[in-house]
N, CA, C and O of each residue as an XYZ file, in Angstrom:
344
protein
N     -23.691     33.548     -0.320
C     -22.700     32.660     -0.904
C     -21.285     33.083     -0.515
O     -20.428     32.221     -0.324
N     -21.017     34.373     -0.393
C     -19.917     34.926     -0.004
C     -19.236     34.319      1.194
O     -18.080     33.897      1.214
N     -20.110     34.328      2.208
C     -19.726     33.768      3.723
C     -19.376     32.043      3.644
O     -18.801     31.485      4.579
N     -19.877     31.189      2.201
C     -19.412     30.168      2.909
C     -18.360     30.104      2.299
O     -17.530     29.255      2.624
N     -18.104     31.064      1.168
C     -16.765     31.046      0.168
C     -15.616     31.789      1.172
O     -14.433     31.765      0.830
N     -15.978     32.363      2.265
C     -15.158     32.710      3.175
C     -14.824     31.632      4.364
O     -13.749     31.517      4.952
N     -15.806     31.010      4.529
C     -15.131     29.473      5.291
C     -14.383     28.917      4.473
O     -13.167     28.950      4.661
N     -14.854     28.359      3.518
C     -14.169     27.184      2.523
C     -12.400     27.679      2.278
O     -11.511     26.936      1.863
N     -12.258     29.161      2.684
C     -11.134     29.936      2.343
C      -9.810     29.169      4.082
O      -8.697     28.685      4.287
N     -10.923     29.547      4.717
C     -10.442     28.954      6.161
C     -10.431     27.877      6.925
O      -9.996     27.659      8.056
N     -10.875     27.356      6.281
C     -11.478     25.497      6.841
C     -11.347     24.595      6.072
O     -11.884     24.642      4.965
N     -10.459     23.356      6.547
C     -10.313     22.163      5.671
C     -11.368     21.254      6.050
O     -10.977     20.751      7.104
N     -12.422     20.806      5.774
C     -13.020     19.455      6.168
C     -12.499     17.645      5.797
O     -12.113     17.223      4.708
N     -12.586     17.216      6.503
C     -12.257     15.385      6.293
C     -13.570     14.738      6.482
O     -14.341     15.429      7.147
N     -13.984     13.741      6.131
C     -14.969     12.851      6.839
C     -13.809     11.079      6.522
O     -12.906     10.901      5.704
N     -14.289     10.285      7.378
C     -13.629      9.288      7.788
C     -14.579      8.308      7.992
O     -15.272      8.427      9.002
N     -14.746      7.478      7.349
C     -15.826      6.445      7.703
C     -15.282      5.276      8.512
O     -14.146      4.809      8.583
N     -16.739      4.851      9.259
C     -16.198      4.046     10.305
C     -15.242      3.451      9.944
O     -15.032      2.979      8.827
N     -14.466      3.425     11.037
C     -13.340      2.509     11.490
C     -11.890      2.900     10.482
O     -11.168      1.991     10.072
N     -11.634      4.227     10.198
C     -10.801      4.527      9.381
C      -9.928      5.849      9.801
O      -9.009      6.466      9.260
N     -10.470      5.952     10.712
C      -9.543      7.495     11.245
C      -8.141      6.749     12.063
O      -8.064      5.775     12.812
N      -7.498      7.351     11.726
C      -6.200      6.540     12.318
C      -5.889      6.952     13.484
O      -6.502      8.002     13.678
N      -5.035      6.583     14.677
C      -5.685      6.588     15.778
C      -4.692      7.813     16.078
O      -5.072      8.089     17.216
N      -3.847      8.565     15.842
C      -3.440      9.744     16.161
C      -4.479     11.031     15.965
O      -4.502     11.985     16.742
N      -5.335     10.896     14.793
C      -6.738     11.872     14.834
C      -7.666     11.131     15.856
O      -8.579     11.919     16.101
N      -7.802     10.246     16.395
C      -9.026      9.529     17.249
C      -8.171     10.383     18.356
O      -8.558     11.494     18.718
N      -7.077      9.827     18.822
C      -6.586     10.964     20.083
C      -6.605     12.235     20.714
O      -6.543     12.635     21.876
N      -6.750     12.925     19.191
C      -6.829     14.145     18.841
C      -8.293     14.386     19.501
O      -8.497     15.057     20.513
N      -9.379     13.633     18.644
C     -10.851     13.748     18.604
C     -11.155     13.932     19.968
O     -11.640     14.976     20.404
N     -10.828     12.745     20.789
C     -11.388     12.267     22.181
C     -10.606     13.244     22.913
O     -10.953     13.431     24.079
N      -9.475     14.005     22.401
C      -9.457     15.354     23.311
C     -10.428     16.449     23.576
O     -11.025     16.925     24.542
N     -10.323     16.643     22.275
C     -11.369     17.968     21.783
C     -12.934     17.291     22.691
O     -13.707     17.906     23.426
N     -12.947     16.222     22.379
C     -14.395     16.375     22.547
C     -14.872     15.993     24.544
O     -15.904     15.942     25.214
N     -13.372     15.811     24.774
C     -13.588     15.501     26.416
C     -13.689     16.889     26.774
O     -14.577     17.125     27.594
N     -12.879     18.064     26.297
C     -13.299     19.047     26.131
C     -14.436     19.762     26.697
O     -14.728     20.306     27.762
N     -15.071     19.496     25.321
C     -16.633     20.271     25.097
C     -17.169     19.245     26.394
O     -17.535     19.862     27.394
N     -17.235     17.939     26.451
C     -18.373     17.096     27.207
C     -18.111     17.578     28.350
O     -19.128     17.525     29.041
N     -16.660     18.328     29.267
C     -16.741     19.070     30.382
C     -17.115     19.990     30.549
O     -17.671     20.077     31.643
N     -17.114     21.033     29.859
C     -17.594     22.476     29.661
C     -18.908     21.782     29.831
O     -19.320     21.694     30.988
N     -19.749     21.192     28.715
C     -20.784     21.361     29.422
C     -21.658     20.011     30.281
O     -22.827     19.624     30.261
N     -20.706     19.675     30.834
C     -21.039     19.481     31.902
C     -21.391     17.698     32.026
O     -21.889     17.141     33.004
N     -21.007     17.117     30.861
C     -21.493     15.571     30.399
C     -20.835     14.647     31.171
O     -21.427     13.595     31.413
N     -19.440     14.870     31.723
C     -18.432     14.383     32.337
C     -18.149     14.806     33.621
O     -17.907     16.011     33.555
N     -18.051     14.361     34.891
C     -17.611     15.002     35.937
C     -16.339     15.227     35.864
O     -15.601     14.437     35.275
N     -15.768     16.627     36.604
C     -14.581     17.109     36.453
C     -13.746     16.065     36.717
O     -12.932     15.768     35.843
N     -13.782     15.190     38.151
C     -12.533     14.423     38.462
C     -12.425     13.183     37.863
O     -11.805     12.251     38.376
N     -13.129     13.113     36.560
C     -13.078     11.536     36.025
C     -13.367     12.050     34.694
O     -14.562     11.944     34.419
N     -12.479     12.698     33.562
C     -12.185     13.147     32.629
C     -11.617     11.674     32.066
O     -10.776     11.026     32.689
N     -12.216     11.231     30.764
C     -11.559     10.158     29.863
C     -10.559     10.330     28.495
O     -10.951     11.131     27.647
N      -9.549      9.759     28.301
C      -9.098     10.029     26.792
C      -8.866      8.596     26.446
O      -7.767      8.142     26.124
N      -9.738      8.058     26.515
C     -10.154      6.618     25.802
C     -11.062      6.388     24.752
O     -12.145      6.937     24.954
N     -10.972      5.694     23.590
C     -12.362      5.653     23.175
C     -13.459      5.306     23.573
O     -13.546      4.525     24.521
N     -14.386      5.727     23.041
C     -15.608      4.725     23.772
C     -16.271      3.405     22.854
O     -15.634      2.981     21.890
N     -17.073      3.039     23.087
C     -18.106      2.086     22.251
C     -18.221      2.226     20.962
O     -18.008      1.383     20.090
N     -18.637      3.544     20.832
C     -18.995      4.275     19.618
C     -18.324      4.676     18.640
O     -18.674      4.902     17.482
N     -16.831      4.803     19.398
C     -16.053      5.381     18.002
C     -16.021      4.435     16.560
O     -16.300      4.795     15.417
N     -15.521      2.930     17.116
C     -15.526      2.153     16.031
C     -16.491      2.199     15.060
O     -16.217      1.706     13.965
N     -17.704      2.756     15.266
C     -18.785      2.335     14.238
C     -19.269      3.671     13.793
O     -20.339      3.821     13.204
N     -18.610      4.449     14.034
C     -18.572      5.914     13.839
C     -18.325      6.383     12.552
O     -17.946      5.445     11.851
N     -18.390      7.711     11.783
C     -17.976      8.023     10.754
C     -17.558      9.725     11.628
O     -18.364     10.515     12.119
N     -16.404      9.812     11.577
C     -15.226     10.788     12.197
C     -15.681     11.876     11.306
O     -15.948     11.384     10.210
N     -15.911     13.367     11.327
C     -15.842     14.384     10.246
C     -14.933     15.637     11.145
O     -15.421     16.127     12.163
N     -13.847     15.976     10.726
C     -12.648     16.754     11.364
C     -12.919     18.142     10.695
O     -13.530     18.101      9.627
N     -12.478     19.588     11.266
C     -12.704     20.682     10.445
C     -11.373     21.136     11.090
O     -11.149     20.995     12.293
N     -10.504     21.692     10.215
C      -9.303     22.084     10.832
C      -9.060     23.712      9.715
O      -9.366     24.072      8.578
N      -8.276     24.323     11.015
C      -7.633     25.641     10.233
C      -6.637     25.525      9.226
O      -5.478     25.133      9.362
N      -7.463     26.072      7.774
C      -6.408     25.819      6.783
C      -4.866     26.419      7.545
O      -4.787     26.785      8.718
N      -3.883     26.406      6.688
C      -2.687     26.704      7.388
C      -1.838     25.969      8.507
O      -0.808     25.303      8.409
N      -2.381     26.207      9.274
C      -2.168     25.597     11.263
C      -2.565     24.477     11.171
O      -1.591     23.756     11.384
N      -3.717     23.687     10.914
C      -4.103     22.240     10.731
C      -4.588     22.235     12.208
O      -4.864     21.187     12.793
N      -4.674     23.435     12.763
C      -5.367     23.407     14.564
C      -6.774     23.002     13.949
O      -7.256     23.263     12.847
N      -7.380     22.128     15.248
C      -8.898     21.098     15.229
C      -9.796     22.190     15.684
O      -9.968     22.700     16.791
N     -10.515     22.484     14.074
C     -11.345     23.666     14.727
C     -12.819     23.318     15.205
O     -13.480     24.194     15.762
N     -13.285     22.187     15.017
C     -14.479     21.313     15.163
C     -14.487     20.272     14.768
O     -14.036     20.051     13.644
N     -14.968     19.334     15.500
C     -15.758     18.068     15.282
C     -17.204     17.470     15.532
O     -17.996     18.027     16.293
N     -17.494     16.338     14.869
C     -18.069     15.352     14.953
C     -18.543     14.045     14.726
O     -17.709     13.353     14.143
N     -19.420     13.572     14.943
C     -18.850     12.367     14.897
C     -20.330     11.787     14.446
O     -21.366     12.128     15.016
N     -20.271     10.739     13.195
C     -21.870     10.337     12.918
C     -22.008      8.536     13.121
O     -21.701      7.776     12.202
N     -22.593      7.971     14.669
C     -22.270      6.953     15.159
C     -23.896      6.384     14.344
O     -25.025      6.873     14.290
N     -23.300      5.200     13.835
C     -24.223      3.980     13.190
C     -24.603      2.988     13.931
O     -23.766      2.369     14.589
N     -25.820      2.684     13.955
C     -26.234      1.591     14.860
C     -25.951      0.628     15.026
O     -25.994      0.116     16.145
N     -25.447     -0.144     13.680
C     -24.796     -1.667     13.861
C     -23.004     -1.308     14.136
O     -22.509     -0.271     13.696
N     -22.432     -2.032     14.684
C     -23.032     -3.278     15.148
C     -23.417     -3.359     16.867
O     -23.788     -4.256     17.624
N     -23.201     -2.344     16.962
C     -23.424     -1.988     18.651
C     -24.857     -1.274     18.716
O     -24.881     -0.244     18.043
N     -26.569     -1.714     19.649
C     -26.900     -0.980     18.902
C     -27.007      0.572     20.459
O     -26.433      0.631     21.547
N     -27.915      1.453     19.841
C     -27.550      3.069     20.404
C     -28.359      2.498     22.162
O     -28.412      3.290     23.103
């Protein structure tokens, strides 16, 4: 119990249900996560996107940021089938 009372000390969580993250955190998001999708490897290097995709709209956004700094310490993202489906 200690360890998550030591996150909860360091980590703010948000969740955002579809279609509600305002689009300065969506900017944010589709950084971070062009990110990770290069590292490993989802994206080819010379065609890196910071657009949304399909998915964001129907998405439910969940942000984890460093208490203090408000730096984006993780994301993800929980995409719903309607109205687009997977």
């Amino acid at each position: 119990m200690r360890k998550l009372e030591k996150f909860l000390e360091r980590f703010e969580t948000t969740v955002h249900a579809p279609g509600t993250l305002p689009q300065k955190e969506l900017e944010e998001c589709i950084r971070f996560r062009t990110e990770i999708y290069l590292a490993e490897g989802y994206l080819p290097e010379n065609n890196p996107t910071d657009a949304p995709d399909g998915y964001d709209e129907q998405s439910a956004h969940i942000l984890t940021r460093t208490v203090g700094t408000g730096h984006l310490a993780g994301y993800c993202r929980m995409i719903f089938d309607q109205p687009r489906p997977l």
